[in-house]
N, C-alpha and C positions, 0 to 999 in steps of 0.2 A: 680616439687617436692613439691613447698609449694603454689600449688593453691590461697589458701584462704588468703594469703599474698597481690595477684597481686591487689584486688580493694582498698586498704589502701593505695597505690604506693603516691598517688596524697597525700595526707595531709603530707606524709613526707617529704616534701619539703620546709617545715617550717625548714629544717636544710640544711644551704646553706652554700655551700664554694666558699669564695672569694678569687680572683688567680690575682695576681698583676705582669705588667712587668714592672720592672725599667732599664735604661738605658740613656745612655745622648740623649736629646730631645732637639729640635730648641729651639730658646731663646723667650722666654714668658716675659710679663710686669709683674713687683714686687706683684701687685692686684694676679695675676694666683696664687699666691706660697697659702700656707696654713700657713706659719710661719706668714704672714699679716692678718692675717684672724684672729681678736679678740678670736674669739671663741676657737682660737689653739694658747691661748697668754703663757702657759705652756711651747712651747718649747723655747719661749726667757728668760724662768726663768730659763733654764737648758743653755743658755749661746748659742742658737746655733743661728746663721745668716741666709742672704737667701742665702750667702754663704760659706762654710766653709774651712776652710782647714785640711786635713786629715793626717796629719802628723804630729807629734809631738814625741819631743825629750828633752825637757826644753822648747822650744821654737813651736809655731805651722807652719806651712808652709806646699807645696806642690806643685809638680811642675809636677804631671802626670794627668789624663783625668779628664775630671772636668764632673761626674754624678747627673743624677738630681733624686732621691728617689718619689717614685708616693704614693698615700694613695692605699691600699686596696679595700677602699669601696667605689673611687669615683674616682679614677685614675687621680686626682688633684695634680700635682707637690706639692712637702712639702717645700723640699730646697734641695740642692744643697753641694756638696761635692768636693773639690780637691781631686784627689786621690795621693798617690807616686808614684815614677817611680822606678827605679832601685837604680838608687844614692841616693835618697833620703831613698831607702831601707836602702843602705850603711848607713848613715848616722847615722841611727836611731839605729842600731846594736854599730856604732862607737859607740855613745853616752850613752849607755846602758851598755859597757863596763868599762868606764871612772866611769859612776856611780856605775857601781859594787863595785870598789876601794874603795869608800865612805862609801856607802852600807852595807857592808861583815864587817866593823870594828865596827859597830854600835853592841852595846849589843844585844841579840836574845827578852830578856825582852822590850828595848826601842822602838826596833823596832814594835813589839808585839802593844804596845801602839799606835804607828802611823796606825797600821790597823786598829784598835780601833778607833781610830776617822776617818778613813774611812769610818766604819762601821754606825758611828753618822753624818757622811755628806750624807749618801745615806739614812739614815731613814729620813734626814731631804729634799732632796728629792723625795721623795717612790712615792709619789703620780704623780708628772708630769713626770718623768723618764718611771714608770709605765703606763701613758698615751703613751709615744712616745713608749715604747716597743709594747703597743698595736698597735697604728697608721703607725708604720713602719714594725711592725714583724710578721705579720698575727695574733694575737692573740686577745681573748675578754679580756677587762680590768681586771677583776680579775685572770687571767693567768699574765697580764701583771706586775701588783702590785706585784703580787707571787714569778713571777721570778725574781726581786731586791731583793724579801725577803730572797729569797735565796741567794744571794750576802752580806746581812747581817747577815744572820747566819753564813758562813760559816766564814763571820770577826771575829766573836765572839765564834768559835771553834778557829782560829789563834791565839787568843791571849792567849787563854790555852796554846794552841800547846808551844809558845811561853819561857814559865817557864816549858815547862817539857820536854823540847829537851836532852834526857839522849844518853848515849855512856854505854860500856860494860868494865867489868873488867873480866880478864881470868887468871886463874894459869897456868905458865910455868914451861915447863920441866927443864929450866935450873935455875941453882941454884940462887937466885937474883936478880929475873927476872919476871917483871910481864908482860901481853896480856893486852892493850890498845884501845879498838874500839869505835874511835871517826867518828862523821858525818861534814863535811863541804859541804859549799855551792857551787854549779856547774858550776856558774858564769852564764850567761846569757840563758834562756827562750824561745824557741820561743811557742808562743801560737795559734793555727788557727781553731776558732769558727767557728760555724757554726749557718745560720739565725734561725734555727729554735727555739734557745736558746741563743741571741744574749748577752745575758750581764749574764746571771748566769754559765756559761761555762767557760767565762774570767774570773769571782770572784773565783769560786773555784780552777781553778790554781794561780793565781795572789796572792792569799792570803796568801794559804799556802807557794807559792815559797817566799815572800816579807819574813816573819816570820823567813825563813829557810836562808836568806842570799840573797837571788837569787834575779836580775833585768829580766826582760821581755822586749821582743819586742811581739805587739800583732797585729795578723791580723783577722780582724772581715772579718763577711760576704759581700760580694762587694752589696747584696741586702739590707742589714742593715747599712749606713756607720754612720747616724746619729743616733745610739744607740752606737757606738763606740767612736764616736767625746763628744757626751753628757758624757758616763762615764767615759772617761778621762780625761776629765774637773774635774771631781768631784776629782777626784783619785789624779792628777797632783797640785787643789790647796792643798790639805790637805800636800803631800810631801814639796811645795814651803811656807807654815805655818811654818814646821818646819826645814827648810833649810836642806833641803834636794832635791841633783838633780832630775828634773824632770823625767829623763829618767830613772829611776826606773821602773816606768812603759812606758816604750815609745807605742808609735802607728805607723801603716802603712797601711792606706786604702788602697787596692789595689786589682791588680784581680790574676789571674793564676801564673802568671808571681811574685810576691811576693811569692806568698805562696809554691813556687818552689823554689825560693832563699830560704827563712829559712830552708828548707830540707836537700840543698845541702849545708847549711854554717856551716863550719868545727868549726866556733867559737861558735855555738849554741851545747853547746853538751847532752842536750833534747830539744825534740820537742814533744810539746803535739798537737794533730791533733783530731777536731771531723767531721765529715761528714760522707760520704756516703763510703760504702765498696768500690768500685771499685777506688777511689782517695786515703782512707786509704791506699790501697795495696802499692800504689806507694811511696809514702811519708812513710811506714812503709822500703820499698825498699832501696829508696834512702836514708835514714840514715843511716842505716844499712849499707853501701856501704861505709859508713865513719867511723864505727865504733862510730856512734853517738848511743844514747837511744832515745826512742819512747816510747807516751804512743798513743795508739789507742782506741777513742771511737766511734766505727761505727753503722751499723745497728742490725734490727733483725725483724725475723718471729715470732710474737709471739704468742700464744695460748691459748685457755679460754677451759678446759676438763669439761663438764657437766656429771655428772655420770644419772644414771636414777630416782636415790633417789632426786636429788638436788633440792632445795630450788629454784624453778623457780624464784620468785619475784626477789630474793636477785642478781640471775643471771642477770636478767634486767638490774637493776640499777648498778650494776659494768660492766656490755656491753656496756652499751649507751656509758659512757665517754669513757671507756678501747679502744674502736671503734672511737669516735666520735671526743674526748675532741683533742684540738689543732690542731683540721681539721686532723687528724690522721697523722701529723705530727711530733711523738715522736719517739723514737729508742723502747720503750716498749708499741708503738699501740698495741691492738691484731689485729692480722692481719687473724687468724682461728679459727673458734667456730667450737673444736671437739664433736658433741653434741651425747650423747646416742640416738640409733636408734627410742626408747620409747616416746621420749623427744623432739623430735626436731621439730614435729609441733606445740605444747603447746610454744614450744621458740619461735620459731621465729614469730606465730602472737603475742606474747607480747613485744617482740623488736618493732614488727613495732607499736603496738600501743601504747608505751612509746613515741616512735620517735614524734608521732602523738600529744601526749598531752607537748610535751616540747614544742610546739612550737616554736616562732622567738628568743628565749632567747639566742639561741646557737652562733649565728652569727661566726660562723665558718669560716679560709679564708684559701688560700693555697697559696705557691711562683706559677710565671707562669711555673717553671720548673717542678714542682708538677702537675700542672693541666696538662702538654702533656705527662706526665708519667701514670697518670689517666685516661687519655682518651683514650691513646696506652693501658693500661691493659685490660679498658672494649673491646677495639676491638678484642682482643686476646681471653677473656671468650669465647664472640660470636665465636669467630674461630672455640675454640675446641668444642662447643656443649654446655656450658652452659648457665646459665639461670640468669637473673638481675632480681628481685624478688622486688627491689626497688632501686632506684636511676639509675646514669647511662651515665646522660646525664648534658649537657652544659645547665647553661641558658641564654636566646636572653635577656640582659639587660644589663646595662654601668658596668662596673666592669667585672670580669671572675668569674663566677659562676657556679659549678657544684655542682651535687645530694647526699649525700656520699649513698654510694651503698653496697646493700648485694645479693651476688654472689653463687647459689647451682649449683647443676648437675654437677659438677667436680671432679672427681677423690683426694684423698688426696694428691696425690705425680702427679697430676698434674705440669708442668714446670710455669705455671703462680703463682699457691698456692706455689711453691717454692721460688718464685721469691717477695724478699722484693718490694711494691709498694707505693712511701712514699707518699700517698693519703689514706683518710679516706673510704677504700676498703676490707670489710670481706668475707673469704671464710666459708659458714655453712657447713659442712660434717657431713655425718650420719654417726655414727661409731659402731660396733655389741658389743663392748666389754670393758671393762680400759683398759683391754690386749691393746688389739690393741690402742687405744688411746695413752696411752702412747708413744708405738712403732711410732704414725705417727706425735707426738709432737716431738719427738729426731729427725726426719728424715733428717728434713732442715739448712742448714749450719751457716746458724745466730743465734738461736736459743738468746738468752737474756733472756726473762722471761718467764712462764710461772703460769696455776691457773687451779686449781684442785676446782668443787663445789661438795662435796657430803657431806651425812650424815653419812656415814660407818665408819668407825674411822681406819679399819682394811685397808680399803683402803688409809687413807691418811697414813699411814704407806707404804703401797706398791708403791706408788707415789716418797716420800722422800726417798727409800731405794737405797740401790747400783744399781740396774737394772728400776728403776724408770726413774722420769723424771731429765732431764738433768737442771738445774734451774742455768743458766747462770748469771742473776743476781746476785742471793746469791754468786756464786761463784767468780765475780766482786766485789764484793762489800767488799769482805773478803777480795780478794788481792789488791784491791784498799786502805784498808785503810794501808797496809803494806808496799804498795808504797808511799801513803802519809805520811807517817813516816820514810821511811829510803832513798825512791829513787824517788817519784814521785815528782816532779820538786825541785830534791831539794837538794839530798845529795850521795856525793862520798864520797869515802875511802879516 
């Protein structure tokens, strides 16, 4: 389909992704770790050892598999984590409880203030947190810095939150009698991040729920455990500053098996869960089965509509990252460029020769569980007939490194092009019409975001309207904040 693409192949390989496997490994000398390693002297300013313990409740401990965390870009053990086991699960729940007590009597205003200087110990530190968030969590340093900053804004939306927690006043039918709607706190949290967003996932629930009354139990990703350890340190002194129980925010490193207990725990009565659709279902299931609440943030297919008018450049430079940025590891990658039939060879040589002048800047990586999801997609394109136009493939060097790839000759409602692939993997489809664009942007069941490029005006009206595009986001985003105000981790009748 895009001939003139295929000899450009070779320079776009200046964007690489790196696919890390972590798991417990034989025991290695103190020299192997990367926390010994001057040059990664950051991660002993954030409090972590070569070996940690991954549980905390007031107090740190750990009594289940002891993981060792690899780098990325060099598959050099970092350090080392105790994980929880079950009872120690217990425990941390127990304790989380007890602090509730404490908790829940504190002013909504005082409380407010303690996040607040949460907010002042994570700016204080942005910089090495943000290094380990890159070193541990596939991402390039200013992703990494980013995503703490997000952890401090949304401290700093809390402490609003915090003086403007209002209730309703209603007129009653009966005589004497007023309607009363107040909000209380729902006692204990459970939280279950996910790597790709290892510590701004936990701040934006943690925040608002602390503000709102609520203790936490949180379970990080088992490939992240030292971005969990690190920011509960940070979290855990500022609570113990002001005498207040640690298990406000508790921790539970741990694998399946945890994040299965908070689901099923009748004493958690929300569960906020981010990951992948197929674990959502289940964890949205089993709550449900309790008569628990859930919040779910999972995947999605998402789409970039180029009309025929569109601003090719402009298109470029929002592809590259919308495609590329966090190794296409976000819930709003785009995952399909629906391009006007007119349009699509003027795109897609200018994609690739962006690719081509960004060169090594991108340093893109992926979890290993990414990169066999990656490599099973492209064998499946092959399957059905189409065509890898760039990237594609694995590369032979130390680290897991693969090509991010742009994928034609497929059908729109192809099962692959339906099929979220949390790998930096676009399908380009020619499409004859908006009509039809739109129509093949609604199709797929994830659907979260979507982007309309044109210059018709009349069209981005037709786009936005009732029969338009389905723009999942916005509509997230509306009920999310409605949640975060009356019900998202935070408030019953």
């Amino acid at each position: 389909m895009l001939a003139s693409l295929v000899p450009v192949a070779a320079v776009c390989r200046a964007l690489r992704v790196k696919i890390v496997h972590r798991s417990s490994i034989r025991a290695m000398s103190s020299a192997d770790y990367l926390i010994n390693d001057p040059k990664y002297s950051f991660l002993k300013e954030l409090g972590l050892q070569e070996e940690n313990k991954g549980v905390y409740n007031g107090t740190w401990f750990g009594n289940g598999e002891s993981v060792t965390s690899l780098c990325p870009a060099n598959e050099r053990p970092i350090a080392r984590v105790v994980q929880g086991n079950l009872a120690d699960y217990d425990a941390a729940v127990t304790a989380a409880q007890e602090a509730w007590q404490v908790w829940a009597d504190i002013p909504a205003p005082r409380r407010g203030e303690i996040v607040r200087q949460i907010g002042d110990a994570l700016r204080a530190k942005l910089t090495p947190l943000g290094k380990l968030v890159a070193l541990e969590g596939c991402k390039i340093l200013p992703e990494g810095i980013g995503e703490v900053q997000e952890y401090v804004d949304i401290c700093d939306y809390a402490v609003g939150l915090s003086r403007t927690l209002g209730g309703s006043v209603f007129p009653s039918e009966r005589p004497g009698h007023a309607l009363m709607e107040l909000y209380n706190p729902m006692g204990v949290i459970g939280i279950i991040s996910a790597f790709n967003f290892p510590i701004a996932v936990f701040g934006w629930n943690s925040a608002i729920a602390m503000v709102c009354g609520n203790t936490s139990v949180w379970k990080g990703a088992p490939s992240t455990p030292l971005v969990s350890v690190a920011t509960t340190r940070v979290v855990g002194e500022v609570l113990t500053r002001n005498g207040v129980p640690g298990a406000v925010a508790a921790l539970c490193c741990g694998g399946a098996d945890v994040g299965a207990a908070i689901a099923r725990d009748k004493r958690i009565p929300l569960v906020s869960f981010t990951g992948s659709t197929a674990i959502g279902k289940q964890v949205g299931v089993t709550v449900q089965e309790r008569f628990g609440r859930h919040i779910l943030e999972l995947g999605g297919n998402n789409a970039i509509l180029v009309d025929r008018d569109a601003d090719v450049d402009m298109v470029v430079r929002a592809t590259l990252f919308a495609c590329a940025g966090t190794a296409g590891q976000r819930c709003t990658t785009t995952r399909r460029l629906i391009v006007h039939h007119s349009t699509v060879q003027e795109l897609g040589g200018e994609c690739c020769a962006d690719c081509a002048g960004a060169g090594g800047s991108w340093g893109v990586r992926l979890c290993r569980l990414c990169r066999s999801w990656g490599v099973s997609a492209v064998q499946t394109v092959q399957e059905l007939g189409g065509k890898i136009e760039i990237g594609g493939r694995r590369m032979d060097r130390r680290g897991y490194y693969v090509e991010p790839t742009i994928v034609t000759g497929l059908p729109h409602d192809s099962p692959i092009v339906h099929r979220e692939t949390f790998a930096p993997i676009v399908y380009l489809v020619s499409c004859p019409s908006l009509d039809d664009a739109i129509v093949w942007n609604n199709e797929v069941e994830q659907g979260l975001s979507s982007s309309l490029f044109t210059q018709n005006l009349g069209n981005v009206f037709q786009w936005l309207g009732l029969k338009g595009s389905i723009i999942f986001i916005l509509k997230n985003n509306l009920m999310c904040f409605r949640v975060t105000a009356i019900e998202r981790l935070l408030f019953s009748f």
